[in-house]
Z-matrix of the N, CA and C atoms (Angstrom, degrees):
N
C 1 1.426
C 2 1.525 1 112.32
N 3 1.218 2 109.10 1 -35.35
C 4 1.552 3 119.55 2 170.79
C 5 1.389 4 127.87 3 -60.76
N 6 1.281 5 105.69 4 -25.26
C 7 1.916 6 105.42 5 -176.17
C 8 1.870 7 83.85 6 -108.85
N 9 1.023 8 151.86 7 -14.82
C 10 1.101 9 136.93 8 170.90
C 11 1.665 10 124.90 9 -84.72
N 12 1.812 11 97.11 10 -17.13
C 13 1.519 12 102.45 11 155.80
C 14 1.539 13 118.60 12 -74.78
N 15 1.672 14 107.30 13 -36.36
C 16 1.608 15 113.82 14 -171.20
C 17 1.408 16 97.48 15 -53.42
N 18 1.242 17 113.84 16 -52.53
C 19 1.909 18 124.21 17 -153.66
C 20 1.478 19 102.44 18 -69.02
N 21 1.242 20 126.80 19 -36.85
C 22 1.789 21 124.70 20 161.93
C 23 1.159 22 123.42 21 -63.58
N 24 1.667 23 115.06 22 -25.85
C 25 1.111 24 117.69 23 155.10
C 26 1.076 25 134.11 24 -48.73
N 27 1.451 26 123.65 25 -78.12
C 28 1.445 27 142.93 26 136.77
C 29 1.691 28 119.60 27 -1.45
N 30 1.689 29 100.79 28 -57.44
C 31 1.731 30 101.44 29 177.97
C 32 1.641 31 106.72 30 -77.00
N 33 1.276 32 123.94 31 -38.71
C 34 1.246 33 99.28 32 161.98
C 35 1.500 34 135.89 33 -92.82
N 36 1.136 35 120.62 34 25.50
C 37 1.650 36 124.20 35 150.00
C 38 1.405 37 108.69 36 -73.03
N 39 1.331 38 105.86 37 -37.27
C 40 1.748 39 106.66 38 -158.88
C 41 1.966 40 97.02 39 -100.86
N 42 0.897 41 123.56 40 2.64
C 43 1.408 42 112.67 41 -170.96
C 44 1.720 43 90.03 42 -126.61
N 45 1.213 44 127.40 43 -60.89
C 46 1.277 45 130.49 44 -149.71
C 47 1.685 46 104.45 45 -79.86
N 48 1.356 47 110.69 46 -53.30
C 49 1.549 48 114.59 47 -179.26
C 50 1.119 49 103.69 48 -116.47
N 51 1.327 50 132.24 49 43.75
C 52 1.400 51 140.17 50 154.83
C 53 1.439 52 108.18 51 33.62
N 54 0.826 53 116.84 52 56.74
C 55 1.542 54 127.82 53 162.54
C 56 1.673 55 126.05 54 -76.77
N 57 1.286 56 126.71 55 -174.73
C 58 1.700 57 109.02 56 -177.01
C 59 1.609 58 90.71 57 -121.71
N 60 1.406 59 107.48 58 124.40
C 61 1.465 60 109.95 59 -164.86
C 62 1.665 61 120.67 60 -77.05
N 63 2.298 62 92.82 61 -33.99
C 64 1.562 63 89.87 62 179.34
C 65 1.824 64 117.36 63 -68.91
N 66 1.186 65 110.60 64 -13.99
C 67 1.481 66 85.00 65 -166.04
C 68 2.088 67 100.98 66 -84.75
N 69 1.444 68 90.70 67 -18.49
C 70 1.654 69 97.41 68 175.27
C 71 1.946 70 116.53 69 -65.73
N 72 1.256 71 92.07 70 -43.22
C 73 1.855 72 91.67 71 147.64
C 74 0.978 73 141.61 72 -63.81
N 75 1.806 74 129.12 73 -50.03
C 76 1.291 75 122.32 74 -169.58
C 77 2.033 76 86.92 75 -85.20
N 78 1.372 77 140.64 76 -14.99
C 79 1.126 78 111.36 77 156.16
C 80 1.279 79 147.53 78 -58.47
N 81 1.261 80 98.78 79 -25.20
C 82 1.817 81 124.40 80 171.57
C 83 1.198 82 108.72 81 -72.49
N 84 1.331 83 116.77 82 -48.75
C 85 2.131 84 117.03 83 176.05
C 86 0.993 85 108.47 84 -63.81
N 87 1.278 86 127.61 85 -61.04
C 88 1.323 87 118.14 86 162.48
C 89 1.337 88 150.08 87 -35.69
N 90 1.239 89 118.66 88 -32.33
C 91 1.616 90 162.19 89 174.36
C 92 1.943 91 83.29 90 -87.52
N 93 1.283 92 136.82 91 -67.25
C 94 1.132 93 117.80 92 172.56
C 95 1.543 94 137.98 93 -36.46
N 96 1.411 95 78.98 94 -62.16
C 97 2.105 96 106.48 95 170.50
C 98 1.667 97 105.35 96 -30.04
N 99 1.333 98 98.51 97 -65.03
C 100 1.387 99 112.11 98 -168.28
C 101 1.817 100 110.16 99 -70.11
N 102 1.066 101 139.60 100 -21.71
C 103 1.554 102 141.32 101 -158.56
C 104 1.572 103 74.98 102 -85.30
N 105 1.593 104 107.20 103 -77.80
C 106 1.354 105 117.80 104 -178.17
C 107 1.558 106 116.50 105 -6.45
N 108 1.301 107 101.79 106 -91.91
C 109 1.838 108 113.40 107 172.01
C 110 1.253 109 103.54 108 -48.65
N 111 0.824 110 134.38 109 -36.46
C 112 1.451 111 108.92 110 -179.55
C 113 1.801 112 121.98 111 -66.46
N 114 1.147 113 104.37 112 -30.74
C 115 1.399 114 120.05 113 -172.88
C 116 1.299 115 113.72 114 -98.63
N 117 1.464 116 112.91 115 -8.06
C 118 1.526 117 125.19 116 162.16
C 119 1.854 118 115.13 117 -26.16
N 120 1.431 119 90.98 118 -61.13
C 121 1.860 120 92.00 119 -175.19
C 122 1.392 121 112.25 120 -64.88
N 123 1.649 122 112.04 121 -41.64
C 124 1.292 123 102.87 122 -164.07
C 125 1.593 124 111.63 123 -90.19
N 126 1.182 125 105.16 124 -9.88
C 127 2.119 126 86.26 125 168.44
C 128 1.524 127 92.66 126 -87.18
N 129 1.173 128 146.06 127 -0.41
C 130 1.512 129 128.75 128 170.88
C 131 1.286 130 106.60 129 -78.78
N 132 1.405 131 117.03 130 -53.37
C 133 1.551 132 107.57 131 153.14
C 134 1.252 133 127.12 132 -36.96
N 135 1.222 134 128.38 133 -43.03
C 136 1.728 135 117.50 134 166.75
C 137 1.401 136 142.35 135 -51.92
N 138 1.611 137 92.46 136 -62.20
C 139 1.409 138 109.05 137 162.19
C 140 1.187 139 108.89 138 -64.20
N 141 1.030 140 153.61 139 1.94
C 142 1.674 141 146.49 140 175.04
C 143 1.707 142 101.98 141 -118.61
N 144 1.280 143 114.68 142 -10.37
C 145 1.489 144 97.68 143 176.95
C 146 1.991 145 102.27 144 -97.15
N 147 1.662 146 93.29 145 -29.14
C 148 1.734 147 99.52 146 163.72
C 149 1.493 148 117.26 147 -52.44
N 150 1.393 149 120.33 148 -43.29
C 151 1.793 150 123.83 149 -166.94
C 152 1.494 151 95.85 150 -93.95
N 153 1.362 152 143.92 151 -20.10
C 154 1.068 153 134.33 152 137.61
C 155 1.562 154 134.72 153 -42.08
N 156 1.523 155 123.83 154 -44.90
C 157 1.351 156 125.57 155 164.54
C 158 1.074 157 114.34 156 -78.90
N 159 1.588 158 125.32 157 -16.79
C 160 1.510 159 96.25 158 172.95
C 161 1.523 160 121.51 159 -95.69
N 162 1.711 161 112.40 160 -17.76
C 163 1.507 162 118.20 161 166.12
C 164 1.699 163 106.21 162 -66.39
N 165 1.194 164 108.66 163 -25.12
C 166 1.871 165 103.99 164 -158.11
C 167 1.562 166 117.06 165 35.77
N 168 1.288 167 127.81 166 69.41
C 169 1.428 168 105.42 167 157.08
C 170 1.394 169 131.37 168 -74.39
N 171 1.638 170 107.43 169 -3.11
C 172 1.191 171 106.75 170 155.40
C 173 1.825 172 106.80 171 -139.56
N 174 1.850 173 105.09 172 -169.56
C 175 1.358 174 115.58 173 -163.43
C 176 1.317 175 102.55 174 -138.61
N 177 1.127 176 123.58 175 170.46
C 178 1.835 177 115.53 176 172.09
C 179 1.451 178 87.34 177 -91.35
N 180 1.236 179 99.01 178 151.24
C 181 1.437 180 145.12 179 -153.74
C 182 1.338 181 130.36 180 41.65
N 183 1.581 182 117.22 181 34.06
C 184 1.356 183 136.00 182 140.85
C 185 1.574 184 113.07 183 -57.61
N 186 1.508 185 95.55 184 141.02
C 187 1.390 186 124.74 185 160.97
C 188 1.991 187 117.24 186 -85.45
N 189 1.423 188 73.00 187 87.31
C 190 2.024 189 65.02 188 177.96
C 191 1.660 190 112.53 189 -119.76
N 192 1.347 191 107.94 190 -168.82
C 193 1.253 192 130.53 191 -173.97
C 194 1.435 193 119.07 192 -136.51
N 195 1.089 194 126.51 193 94.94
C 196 1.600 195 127.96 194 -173.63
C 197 1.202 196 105.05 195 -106.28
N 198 1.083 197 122.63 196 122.52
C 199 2.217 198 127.83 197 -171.42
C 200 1.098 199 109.27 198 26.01
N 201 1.299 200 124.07 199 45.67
C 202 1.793 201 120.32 200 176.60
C 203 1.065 202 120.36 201 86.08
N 204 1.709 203 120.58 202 23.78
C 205 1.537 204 121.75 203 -164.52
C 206 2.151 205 84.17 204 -133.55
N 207 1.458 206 96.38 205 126.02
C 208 1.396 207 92.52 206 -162.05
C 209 1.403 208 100.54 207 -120.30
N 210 1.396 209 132.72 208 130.13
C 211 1.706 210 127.21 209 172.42
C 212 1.334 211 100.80 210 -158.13
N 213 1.478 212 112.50 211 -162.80
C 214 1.168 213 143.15 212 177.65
C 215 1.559 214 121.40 213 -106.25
N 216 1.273 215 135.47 214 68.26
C 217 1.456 216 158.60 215 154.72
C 218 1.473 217 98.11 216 8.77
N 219 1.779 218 122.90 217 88.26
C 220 1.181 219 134.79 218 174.68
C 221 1.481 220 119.98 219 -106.76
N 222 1.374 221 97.43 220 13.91
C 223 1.547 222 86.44 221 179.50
C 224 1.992 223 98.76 222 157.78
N 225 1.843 224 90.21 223 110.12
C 226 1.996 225 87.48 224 163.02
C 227 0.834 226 118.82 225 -126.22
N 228 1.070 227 137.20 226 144.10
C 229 1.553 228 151.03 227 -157.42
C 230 1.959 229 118.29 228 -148.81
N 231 1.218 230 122.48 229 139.84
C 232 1.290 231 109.73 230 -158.60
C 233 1.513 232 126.28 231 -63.25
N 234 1.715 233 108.64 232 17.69
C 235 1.838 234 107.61 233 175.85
C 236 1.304 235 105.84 234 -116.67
N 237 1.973 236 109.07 235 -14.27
C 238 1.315 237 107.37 236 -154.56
C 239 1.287 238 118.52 237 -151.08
N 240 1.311 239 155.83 238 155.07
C 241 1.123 240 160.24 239 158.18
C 242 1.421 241 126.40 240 -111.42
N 243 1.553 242 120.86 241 103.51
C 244 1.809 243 114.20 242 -150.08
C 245 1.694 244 69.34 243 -109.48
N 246 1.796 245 95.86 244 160.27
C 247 1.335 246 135.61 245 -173.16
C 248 1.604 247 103.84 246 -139.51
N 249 1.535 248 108.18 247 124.59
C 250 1.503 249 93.70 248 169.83
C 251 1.557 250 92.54 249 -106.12
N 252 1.355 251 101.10 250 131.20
C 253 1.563 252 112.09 251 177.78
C 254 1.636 253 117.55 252 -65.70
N 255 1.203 254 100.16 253 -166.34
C 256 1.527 255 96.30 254 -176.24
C 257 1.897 256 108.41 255 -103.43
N 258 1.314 257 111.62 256 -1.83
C 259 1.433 258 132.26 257 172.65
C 260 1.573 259 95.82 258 -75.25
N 261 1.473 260 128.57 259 -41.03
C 262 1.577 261 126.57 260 -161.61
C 263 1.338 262 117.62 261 99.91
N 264 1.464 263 101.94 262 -2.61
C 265 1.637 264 103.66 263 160.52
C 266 1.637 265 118.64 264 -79.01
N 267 1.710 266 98.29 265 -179.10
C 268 1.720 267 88.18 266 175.54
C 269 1.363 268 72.81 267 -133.76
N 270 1.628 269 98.58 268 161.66
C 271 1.076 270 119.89 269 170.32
C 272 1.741 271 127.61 270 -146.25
N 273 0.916 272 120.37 271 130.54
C 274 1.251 273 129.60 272 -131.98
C 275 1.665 274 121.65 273 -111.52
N 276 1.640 275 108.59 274 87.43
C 277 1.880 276 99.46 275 -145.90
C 278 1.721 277 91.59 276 -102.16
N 279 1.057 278 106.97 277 135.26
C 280 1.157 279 114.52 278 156.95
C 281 1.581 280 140.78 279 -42.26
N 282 1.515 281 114.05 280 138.92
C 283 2.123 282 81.83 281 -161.71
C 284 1.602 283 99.15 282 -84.51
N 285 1.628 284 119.02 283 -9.71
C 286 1.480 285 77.77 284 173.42
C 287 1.460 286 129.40 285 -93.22
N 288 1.431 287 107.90 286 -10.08
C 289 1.668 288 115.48 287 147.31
C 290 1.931 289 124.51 288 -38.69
N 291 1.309 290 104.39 289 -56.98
C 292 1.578 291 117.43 290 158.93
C 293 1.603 292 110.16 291 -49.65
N 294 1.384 293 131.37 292 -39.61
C 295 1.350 294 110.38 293 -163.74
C 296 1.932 295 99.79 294 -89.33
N 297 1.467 296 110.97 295 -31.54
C 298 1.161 297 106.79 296 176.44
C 299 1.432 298 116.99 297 -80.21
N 300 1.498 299 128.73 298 16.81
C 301 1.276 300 91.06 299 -162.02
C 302 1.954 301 80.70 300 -119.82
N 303 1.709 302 99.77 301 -155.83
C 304 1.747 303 103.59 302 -178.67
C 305 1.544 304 78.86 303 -97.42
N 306 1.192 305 122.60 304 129.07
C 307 1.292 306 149.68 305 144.37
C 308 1.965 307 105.36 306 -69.46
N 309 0.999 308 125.79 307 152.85
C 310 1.175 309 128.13 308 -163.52
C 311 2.232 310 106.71 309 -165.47
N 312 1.380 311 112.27 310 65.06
C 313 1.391 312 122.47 311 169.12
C 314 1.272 313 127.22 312 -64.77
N 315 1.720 314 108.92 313 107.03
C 316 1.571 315 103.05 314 -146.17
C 317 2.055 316 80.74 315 -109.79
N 318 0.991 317 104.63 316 11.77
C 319 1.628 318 119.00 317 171.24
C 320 1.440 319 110.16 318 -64.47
């Protein structure tokens, strides 16, 4: 429904109020290009914090190990997975870092 609203859009800029259609396109692709990349990291974070909750290899209040980063599982959420270390910091891994990396549940 969405690209068939865009395209009436489009036909009536360029037919109805005679407007110039290519630069109203290559502004939109462009204007695309860029939303795109930008949002590159964070829907990978999504979808990887989604295939993370539904495998669960881990739980809050697991003891894990994510690429050599080791704590106590205080909190996941769909961009991120925080660890409070054993220093008393937290530290804060990304889920698509978490989905690629060796996870290691010493829980």
């Amino acid at each position: 429904g969405a690209v068939i609203f865009l395209v009436a859009i489009v036909a009536a800029a360029g037919y109805v109020m005679q407007l110039p259609v290519k630069g109203l396109l290559a502004t939109s692709g462009a204007m695309a290009i860029i939303v795109g990349l930008a949002l590159q990291s964070t829907l990978a974070d999504v979808f990887s914090g989604i295939i993370l909750n539904t495998t669960k290899p881990y739980q809050l209040d697991d003891w894990i190990s994510i690429d050599g980063t080791e704590g106590k599982v205080i909190e996941i959420d769909w961009r991120a997975t925080h660890l409070l270390t054993g220093q008393g910091s937290t530290a804060v891994i990304p889920n698509s870092v978490a989905a690629k990396a060796k996870i290691i549940n010493s829980s």
